[in-house]
Each structure stands twice: as C-alpha cells, then as structure tokens.
C-alpha positions in Angstrom: -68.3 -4.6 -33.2 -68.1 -1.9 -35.5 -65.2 0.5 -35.6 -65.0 4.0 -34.2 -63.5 6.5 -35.6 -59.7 5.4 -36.0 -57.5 7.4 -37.7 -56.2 6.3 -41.2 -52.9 4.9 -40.6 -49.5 6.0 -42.4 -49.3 3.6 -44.8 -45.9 3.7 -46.3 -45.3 2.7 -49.8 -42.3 2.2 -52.3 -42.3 2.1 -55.6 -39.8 1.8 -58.6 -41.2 3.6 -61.5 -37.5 3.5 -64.0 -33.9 2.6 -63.9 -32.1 4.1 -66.8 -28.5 5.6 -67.8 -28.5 9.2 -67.8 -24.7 9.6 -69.0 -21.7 7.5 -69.8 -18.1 8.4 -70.7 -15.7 6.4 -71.6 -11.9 7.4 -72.1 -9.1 5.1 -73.5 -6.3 8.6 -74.0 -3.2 6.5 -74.0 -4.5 3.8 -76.4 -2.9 1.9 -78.3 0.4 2.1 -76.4 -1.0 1.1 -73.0 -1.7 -2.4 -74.1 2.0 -3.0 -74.1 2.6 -2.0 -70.7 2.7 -4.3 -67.9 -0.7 -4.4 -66.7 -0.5 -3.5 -62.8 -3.2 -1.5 -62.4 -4.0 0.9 -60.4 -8.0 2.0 -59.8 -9.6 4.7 -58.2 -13.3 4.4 -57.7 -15.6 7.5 -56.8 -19.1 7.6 -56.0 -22.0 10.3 -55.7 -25.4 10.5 -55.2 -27.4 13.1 -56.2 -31.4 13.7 -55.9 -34.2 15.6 -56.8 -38.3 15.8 -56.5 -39.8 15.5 -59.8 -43.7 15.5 -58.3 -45.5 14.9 -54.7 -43.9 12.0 -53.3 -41.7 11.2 -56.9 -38.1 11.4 -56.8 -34.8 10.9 -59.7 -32.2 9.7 -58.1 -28.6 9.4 -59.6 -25.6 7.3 -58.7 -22.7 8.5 -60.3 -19.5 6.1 -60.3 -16.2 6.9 -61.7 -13.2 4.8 -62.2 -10.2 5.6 -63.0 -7.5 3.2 -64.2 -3.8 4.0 -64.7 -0.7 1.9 -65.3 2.4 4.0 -63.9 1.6 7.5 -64.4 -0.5 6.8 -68.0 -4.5 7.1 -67.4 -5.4 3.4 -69.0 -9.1 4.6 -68.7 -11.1 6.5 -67.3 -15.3 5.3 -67.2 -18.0 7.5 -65.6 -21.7 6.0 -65.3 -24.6 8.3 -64.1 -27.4 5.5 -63.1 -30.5 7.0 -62.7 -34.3 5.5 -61.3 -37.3 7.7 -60.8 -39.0 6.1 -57.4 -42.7 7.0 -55.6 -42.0 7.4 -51.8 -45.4 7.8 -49.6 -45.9 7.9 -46.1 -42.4 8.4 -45.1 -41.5 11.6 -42.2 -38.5 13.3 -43.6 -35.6 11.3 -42.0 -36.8 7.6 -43.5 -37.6 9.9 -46.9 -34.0 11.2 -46.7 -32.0 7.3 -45.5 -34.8 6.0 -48.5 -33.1 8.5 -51.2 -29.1 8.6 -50.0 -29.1 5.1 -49.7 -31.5 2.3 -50.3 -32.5 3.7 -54.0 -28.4 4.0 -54.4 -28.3 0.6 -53.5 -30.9 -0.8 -56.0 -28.6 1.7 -58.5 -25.6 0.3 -57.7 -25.6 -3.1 -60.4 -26.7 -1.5 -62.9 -23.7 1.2 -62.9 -21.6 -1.1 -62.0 -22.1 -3.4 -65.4 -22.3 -0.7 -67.5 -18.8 -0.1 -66.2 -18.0 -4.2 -66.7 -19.1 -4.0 -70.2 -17.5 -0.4 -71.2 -14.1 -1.7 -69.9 -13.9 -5.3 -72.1 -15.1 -3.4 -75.1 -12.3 -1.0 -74.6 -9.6 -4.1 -74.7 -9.3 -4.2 -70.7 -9.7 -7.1 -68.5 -13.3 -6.6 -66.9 -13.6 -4.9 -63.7 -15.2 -6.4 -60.2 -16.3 -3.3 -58.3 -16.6 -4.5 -54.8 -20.3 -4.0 -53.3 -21.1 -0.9 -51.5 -22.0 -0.3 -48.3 -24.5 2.7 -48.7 -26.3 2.0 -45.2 -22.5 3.6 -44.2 -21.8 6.1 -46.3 -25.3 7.6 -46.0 -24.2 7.2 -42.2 -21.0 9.1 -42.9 -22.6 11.8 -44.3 -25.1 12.6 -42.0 -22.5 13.0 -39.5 -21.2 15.1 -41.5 -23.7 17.0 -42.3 -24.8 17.2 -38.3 -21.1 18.3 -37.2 -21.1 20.9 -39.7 -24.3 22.6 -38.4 -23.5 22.8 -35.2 -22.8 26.3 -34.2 -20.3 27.2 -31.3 -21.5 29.3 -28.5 -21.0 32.6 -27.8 -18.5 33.6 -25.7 -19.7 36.3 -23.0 
C-alpha cells in the first residue's frame, strides 16, 4: 500500500560540532609564602552558563567555572575556565531548545573545564582538585523557576 500524503515528521537532531577553551586565568597572588601555611583549604566554586546563536539552528555555548582557593584569609588561587562547544540543534520547539542549551551542552562541558582546572592547579604547586559532578538537569531547573517567578506580574488592585 502506498503512502498518502503524511506529513514529514520532526526529526530532531544533535550534533557536536567543537569543544574548545575560550579563556583561562590562573592566579597564585600570595605565592611563595602560601606554600608554608598549613594547608586547610577553603574552596569556593562558581558556575555560569552563557549562550548565543551563531547560525539557523547553531549555537556557542560557554561554561564558565571559577574556583577560588584560600588558606585563612590569603587567596591561595584563584582559576577561572570558560569551556566552550559550538552545537547544531534541529527539530527542537523552544522549551527542549532552551533545557538542550542551559543544560545538557553544560553537561558535555563540564569535564573538560573541570581538567583544565585539575591540571592548572598541580602546575601551580597545589594538590589537584576533584570538583564534584554537577547536577545541571537542577540548576537549569532552578533557574527556570526563577525566571517564571520573576515574570509573574501582580494584579491590579481595583
């Protein structure tokens, strides 16, 4: 039996074109003295993503991760990684484009930030760092909310 006219379905497709660093910093401002301090760390670890369209259906993403490091009140360092990945998105409505960029291309990110920051720390002296994995499902969750209570608009009182 041949086939009628059927519409062409949505075919959805995901593609991975580039990973690659776009910046690094790395900051050691109390060096040499801080390698005689007692090493009791303590680490602050920020993340951001940040997006835009490059062509139809072609998007950079960027994960930025920042840690900061400090024994006592002396910064030991400071290391900031902006991982970067151009991906092709097709066939995705709006809200599974959006979830795609905020956090399943954050999560393919994620590694590769967080060696760069491995490897920067042990060649500046420190013991290596073991940034716990990220739950980007969550946070993408988070900010939605966010972003969903902040729109909404009180009534008008009559």
């Amino acid at each position: 039996m041949a086939e009628e006219n059927k519409p062409a379905e949505n075919k959805q497709e995901f593609q991975l074109q580039k990973i690659y660093l776009k910046d690094t910093s790395f900051e050691t401002p109390n060096s040499p003295e801080i390698f005689t301090e007692n090493w009791v760390p303590d680490v602050n670890i920020e993340l951001q993503t940040a997006g835009k369209s490059l062509a139809d259906d072609v998007h950079e993403v960027v994960l930025s991760v920042t840690v900061t490091t400090k024994v006592g009140d002396k910064t030991a360092y400071l290391v900031e990684v902006h991982q970067a990945g151009v991906f092709t998105l097709s066939g995705f409505n709006d809200s599974e484009r959006s979830h795609m960029l905020g956090s399943f291309c954050p999560n393919i990110l994620f590694p590769y930030a967080r060696e760069a920051i491995s490897d920067f720390v042990g060649k500046g002296g420190f013991p290596q760092i073991m940034i716990a994995p990220v739950n980007f499902d969550a946070l993408y969750a988070q900010h939605v909310q966010q972003q969903n209570s902040e729109n909404v608009t009180e009534e008008p009182v009559h």
